[in-house]
C-alpha positions in Angstrom: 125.2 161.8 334.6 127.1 159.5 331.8 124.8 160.5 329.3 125.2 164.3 330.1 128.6 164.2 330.3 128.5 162.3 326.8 126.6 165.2 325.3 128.7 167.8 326.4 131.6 166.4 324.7 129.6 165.7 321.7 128.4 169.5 321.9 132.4 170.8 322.9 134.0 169.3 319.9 132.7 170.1 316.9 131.5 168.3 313.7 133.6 169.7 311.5 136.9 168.1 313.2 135.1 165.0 312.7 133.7 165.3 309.1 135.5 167.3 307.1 133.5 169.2 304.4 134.0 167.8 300.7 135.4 170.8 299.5 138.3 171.5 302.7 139.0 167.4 301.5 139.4 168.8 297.6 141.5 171.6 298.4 144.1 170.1 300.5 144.1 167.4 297.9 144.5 170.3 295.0 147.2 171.9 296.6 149.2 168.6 297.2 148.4 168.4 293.4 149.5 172.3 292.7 152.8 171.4 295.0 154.0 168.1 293.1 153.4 169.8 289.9 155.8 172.9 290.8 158.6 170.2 292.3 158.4 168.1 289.4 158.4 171.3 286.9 161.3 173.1 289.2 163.5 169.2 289.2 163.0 169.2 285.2 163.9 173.1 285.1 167.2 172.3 287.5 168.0 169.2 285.5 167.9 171.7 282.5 169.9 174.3 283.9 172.3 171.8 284.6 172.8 170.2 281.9 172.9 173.4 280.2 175.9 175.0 282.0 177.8 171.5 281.6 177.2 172.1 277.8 178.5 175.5 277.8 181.6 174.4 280.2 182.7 172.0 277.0 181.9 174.5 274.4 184.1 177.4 276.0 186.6 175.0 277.1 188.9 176.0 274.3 188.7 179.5 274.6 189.3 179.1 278.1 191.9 177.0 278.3 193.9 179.0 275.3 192.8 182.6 277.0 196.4 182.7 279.3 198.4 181.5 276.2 197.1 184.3 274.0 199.9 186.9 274.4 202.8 184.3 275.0 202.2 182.7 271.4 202.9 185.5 268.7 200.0 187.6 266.9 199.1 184.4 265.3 198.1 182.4 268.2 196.2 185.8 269.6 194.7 185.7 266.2 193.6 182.4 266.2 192.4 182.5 270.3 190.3 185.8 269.3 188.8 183.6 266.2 188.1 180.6 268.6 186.1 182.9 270.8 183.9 184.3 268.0 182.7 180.8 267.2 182.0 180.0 270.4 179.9 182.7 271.1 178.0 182.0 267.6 177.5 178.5 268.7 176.4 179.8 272.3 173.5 181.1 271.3 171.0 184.3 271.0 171.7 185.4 275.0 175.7 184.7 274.7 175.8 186.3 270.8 174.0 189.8 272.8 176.4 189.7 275.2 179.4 189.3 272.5 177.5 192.4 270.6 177.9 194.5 274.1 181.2 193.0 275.4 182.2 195.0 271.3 181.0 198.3 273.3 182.8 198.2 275.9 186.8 198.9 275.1 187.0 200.1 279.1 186.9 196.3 280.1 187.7 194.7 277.3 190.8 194.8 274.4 190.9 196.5 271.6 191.2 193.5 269.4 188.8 191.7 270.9 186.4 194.1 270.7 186.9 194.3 267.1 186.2 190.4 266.6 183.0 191.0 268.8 181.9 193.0 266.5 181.7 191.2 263.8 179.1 189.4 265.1 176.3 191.4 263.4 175.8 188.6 261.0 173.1 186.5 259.7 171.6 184.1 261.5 169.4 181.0 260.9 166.4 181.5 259.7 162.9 179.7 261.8 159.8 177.8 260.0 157.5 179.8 258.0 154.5 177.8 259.8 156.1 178.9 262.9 156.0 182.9 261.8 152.1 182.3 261.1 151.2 180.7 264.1 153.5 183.5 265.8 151.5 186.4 264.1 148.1 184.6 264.4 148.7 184.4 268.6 150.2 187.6 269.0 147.6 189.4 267.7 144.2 187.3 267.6 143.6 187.0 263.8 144.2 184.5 261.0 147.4 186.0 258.8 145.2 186.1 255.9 142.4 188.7 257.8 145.5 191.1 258.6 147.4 191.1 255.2 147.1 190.9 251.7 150.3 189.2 250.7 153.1 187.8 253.0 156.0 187.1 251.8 156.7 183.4 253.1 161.0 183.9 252.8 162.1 186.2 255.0 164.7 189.3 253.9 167.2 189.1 257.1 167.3 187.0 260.2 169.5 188.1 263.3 169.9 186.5 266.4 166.4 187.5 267.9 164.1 187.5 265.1 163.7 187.9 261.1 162.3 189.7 258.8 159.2 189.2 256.6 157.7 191.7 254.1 154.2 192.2 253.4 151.2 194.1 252.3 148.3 194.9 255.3 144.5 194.4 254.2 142.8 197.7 253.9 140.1 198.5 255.6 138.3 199.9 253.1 136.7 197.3 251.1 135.9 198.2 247.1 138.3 201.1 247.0 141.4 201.4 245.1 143.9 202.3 247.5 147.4 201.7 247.1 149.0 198.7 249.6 150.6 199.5 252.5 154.2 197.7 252.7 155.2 196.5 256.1 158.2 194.7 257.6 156.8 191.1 260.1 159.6 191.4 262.7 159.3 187.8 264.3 161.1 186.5 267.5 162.3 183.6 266.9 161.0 180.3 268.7 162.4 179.7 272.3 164.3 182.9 272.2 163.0 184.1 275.0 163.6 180.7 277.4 167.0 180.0 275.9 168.0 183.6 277.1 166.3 183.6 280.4 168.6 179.9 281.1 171.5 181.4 280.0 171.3 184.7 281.6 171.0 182.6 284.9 174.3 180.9 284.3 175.6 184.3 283.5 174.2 185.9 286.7 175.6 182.5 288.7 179.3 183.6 287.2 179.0 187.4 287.7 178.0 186.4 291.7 180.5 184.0 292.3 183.2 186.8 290.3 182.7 188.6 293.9 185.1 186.1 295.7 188.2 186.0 293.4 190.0 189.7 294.2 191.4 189.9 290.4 188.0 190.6 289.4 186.8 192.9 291.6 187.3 196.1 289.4 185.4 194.5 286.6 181.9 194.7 289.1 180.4 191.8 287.0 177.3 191.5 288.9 176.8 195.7 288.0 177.9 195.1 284.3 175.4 191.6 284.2 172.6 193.8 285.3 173.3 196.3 282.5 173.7 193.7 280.1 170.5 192.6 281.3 168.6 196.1 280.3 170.1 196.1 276.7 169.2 192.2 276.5 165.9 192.7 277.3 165.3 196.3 274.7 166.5 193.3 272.1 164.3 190.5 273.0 160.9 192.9 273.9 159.7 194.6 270.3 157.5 196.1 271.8 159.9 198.1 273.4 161.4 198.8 270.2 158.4 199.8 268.7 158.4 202.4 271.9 161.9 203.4 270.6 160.9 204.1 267.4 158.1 206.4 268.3 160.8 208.7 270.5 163.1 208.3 267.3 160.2 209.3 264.7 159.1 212.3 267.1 162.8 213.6 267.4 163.9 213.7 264.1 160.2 214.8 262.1 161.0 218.2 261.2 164.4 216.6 259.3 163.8 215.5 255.5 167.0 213.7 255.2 166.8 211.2 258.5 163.8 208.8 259.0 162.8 205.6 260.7 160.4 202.9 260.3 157.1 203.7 261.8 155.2 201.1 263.7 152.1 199.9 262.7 149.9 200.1 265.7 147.9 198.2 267.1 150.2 195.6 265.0 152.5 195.4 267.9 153.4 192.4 270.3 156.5 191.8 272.6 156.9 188.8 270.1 156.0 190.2 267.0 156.7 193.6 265.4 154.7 195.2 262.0 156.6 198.3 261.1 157.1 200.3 257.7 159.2 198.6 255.1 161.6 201.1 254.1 163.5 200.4 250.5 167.2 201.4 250.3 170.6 200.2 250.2 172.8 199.2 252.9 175.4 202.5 253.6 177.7 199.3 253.4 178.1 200.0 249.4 178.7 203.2 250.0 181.8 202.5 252.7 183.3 199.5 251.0 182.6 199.0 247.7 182.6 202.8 246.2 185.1 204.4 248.2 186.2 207.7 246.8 183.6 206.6 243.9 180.7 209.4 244.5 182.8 212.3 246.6 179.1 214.3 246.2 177.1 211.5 247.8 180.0 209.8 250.4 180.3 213.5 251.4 176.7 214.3 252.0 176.3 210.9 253.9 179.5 211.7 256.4 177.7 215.1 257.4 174.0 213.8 257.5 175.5 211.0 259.7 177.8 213.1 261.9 174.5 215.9 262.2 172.0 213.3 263.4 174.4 211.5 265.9 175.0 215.2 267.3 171.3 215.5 267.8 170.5 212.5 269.6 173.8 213.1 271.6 173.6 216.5 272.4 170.0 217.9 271.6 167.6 214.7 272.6 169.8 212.6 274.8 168.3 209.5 273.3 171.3 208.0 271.2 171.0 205.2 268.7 173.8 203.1 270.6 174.1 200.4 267.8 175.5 202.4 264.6 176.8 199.5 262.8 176.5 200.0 258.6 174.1 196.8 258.9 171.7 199.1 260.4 171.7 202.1 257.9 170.1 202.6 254.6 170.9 204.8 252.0 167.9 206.1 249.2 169.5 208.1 246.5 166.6 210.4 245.2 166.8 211.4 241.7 166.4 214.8 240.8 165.6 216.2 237.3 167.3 214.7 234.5 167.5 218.4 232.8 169.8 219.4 235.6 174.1 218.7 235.8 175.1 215.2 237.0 176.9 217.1 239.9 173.1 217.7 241.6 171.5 214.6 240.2 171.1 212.5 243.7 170.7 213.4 247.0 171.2 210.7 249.7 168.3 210.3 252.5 169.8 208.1 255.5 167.2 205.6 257.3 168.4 204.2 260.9 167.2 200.9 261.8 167.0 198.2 264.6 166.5 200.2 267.6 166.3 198.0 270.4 169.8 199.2 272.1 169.9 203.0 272.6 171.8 205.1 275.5 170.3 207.9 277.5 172.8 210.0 280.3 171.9 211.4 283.4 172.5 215.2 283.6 175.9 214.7 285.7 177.2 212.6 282.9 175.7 214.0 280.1 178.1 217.1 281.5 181.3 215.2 282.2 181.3 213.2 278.6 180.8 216.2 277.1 183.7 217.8 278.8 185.7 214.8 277.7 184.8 215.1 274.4 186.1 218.8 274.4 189.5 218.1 276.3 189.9 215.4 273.6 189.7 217.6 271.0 191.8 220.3 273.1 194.3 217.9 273.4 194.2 218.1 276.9 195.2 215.4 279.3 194.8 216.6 282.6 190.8 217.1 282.4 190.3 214.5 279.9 191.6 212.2 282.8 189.8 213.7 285.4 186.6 213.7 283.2 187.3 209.9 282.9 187.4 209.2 287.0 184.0 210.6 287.0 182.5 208.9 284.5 181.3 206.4 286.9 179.3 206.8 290.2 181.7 203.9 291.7 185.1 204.6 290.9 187.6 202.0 292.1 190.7 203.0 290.1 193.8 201.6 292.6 195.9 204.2 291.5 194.1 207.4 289.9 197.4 209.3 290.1 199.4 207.4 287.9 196.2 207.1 285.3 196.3 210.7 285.3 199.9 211.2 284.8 200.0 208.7 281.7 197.4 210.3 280.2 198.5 213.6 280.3 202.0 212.6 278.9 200.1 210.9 276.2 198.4 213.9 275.1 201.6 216.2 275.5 203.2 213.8 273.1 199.6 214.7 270.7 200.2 217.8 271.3 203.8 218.0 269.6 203.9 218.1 265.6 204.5 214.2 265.2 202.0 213.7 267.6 199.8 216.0 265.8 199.4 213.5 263.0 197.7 211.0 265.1 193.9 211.4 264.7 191.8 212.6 267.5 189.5 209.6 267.4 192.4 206.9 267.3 193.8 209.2 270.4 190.1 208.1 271.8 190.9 204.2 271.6 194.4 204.5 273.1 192.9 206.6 276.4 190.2 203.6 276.4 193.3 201.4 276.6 194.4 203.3 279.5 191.2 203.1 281.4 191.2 198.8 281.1 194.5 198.5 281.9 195.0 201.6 285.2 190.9 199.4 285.9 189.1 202.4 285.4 185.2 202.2 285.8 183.1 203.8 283.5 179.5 203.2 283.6 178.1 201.4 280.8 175.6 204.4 279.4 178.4 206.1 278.7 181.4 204.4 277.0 178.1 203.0 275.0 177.9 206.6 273.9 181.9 207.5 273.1 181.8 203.9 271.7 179.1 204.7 269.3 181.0 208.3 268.1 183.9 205.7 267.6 182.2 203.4 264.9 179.9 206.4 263.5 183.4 208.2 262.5 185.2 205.1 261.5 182.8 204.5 258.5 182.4 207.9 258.0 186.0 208.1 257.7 185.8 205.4 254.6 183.0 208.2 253.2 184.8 211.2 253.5 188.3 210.9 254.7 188.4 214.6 254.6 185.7 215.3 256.8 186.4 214.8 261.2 183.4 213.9 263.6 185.4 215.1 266.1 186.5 218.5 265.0 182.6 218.7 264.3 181.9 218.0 267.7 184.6 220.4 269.4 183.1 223.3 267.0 179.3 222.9 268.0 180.3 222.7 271.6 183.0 225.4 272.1 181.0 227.4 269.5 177.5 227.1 271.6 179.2 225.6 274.8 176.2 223.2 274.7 173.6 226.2 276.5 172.1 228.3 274.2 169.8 226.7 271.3 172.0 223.1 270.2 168.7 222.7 268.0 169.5 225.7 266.3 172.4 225.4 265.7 172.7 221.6 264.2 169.8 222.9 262.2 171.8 225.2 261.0 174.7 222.8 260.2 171.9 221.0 258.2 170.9 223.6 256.1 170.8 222.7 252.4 
């Protein structure tokens, strides 16, 4: 009986409870392993973090601390404040430079004059290790540097905040055969880029969050405006994604001889690394600063070709070029035949670059900015205001009425002869006024569009002082009331 009872307990519980098999042993002990390994990494990724914000609390300290001062002071102290928070931001780093580039487009939330330092910020930037842009190129895309180009430039041409610029000659394929070198710019990201910005942007996101709890900042919505940031961030840090943007750009505009874009180089073409066309020219830069009134022919031809291509990403492709700065624009003169009069010796060909921040509307807004755009140019404040409350799907303006009412006295005083001698677009930046200071939301897509008209006719201003983007605009759209063939039309406007 003892020894039956013995063996039916030695049948009921099994071996396995006994002896555990080697392998259940090895994976309890691998995940014990895997589970140590993630604490320690997420303690040292904390520690980071932490030490991190603590930097960035002593670097923005001054700014900070002189930000309530900066309109009790004089212009000088505002001056010096606004200065103060350039270099910061420069010192910040790539994420916290971004945001100062898109803090520039947004007037709505922002100052004027502070908006105009942020600006500035489109400047050059250190430049990385050669032996880093090899060993970048060579894992990006499988191959030893020397197997995918012919010559490579080891000094790069411009460093930004993301990446730099190398030029360089792909290997052709065809071995034995004289065929002419392909020039192409190496678009590298620069090393850590893409951690530094994911850090930051969590100490950004940990701000925005915690904005929700102090009432005063409500009407900003930082945790909506951190997310858009977010978007344009990312369309600067992936190249690939720029590459994608180029393509759109490239399709929109082939049929137009005076408007190109670099082409990608596929399948040369890695979220770190970029191989596009080189494209020779000269920054429009000499054309806006240094010969002003110089070439009337050639400043005059730019302002239109400008003005005509904005008009067709705004209103033809909705797919606009949101970062318009002269940094970004090239000018080739062509020359024409020496036989004919100097008057028709060049003719300018613009090229748009750096696409990674572009703007696309939805069809509700697309509709209500354009309306804006006409009661600007109307001079007419009650629907210019009205068009302003709905540029944004969450409107929290405390007091709509008396935004309306301000801006419709504004304009009545435009509308009278002294009034009449303020320009349309400078009429633009003191409605933007309005909207930050009545806390008027406008969604970012969109004031990243009016922005964008706003530098575009600022330089082109400089070019042709004689010629108005925004008496352009009201013509095409009161002309075609934006239904009937825009295509055509702007074609038409860029007839030779």
């Amino acid at each position: 009986m003892i020894c039956g009872s013995q063996m039916a307990y030695a049948y009921a519980v099994p071996e396995t409870d006994i002896f555990p098999p080697r392998n259940s042993i090895y994976m309890h002990a691998e995940d014990s392993h895997l589970f140590l390994t993630r604490l320690i990494i997420s303690f040292f990724e904390s520690l980071i973090l932490l030490l991190r914000a603590i930097h960035l609390s002593f670097l923005f300290a001054p700014s900070i601390v002189m930000a309530p001062f900066a309109d009790s002071f004089g212009p000088e102290f505002r001056k010096l404040w606004l200065q103060v928070v350039h270099r910061t931001l420069e010192r910040a780093g790539p994420a916290f430079i971004k945001w100062g580039q898109w803090a520039a487009t947004r007037p709505d939330l922002f100052p004027r004059d502070l908006c105009n330092e942020l600006s500035k910020l489109h400047t050059k930037a250190p430049e990385h290790s050669f032996a880093y842009t090899k060993k970048a190129v060579e894992k990006a895309f499988g191959r030893k540097i020397s197997e995918i180009f012919d010559d490579f430039e080891e000094q790069p041409v411009a460093s930004g905040s993301i990446a730099q610029v190398h030029r360089a000659s792909l290997r052709s394929r065809y071995r034995g055969r004289q065929v002419k070198p392909m020039l192409v710019a190496v678009k590298v990201r620069h090393p850590g880029v893409g951690e530094s910005i994911k850090t930051d942007f969590e100490i950004i996101n940990a701000v925005a969050r915690m904005s929700r709890f102090i009432p005063a900042l409500n009407w900003l919505r930082l945790d909506e405006s951190v997310q858009q940031f977010a978007v344009f961030m990312m369309s600067q840090v992936d190249l690939a994604r720029e590459a994608a943007h180029l393509n759109r750009f490239v399709y929109n505009f082939r049929q137009w001889k005076d408007v190109s874009f670099p082409k990608p180089v596929y399948p040369l073409v890695h979220p770190a690394v970029l191989v596009e066309t080189f494209e020779h020219g000269e920054s429009v830069s000499h054309y806006v600063d240094e010969l002003e009134g110089k070439n009337d022919r050639t400043s005059s031809a730019l302002a239109h070709i400008g003005t005509h291509a904005l008009l067709k990403m705004l209103l033809v492709d909705n797919f606009v070029h949101a970062d318009m700065h002269p940094g970004n624009i090239l000018v080739r003169v062509a020359q024409k035949n020496p036989t004919r009069k100097k008057i028709f010796k060049t003719k300018p060909h613009v090229i748009f670059l750096d696409v990674g921040m572009t703007a696309e509307l939805s069809k509700s807004d697309r509709v209500n900015l354009l309306e804006f755009f006409k009661a600007v140019a109307r001079r007419d404040g009650q629907t210019a205001a009205e068009c302003t409350l709905r540029l944004s799907k969450k409107q929290n303006c405390p007091k709509p009425e008396a935004f309306i009412k301000e801006v419709r006295e504004s304009f009545d005083f435009w509308g009278t002869p002294e009034g009449d001698l303020i320009h349309q677009t400078d009429c633009m930046q003191q409605l933007l006024e309005k909207v930050r200071r009545h806390k008027v939301n406008v969604d970012g897509n969109v004031c990243t569009v009016m922005v964008t008209v706003l530098v575009l006719e600022g330089w082109q201003r400089k070019l042709d002082p004689d010629y108005d983007v925004m008496h352009t605009l009201q013509t095409l759209l009161l002309k075609s009331d934006w239904a009937a063939s825009l295509s055509y039309t702007i074609g038409g406007l860029m007839a030779p």
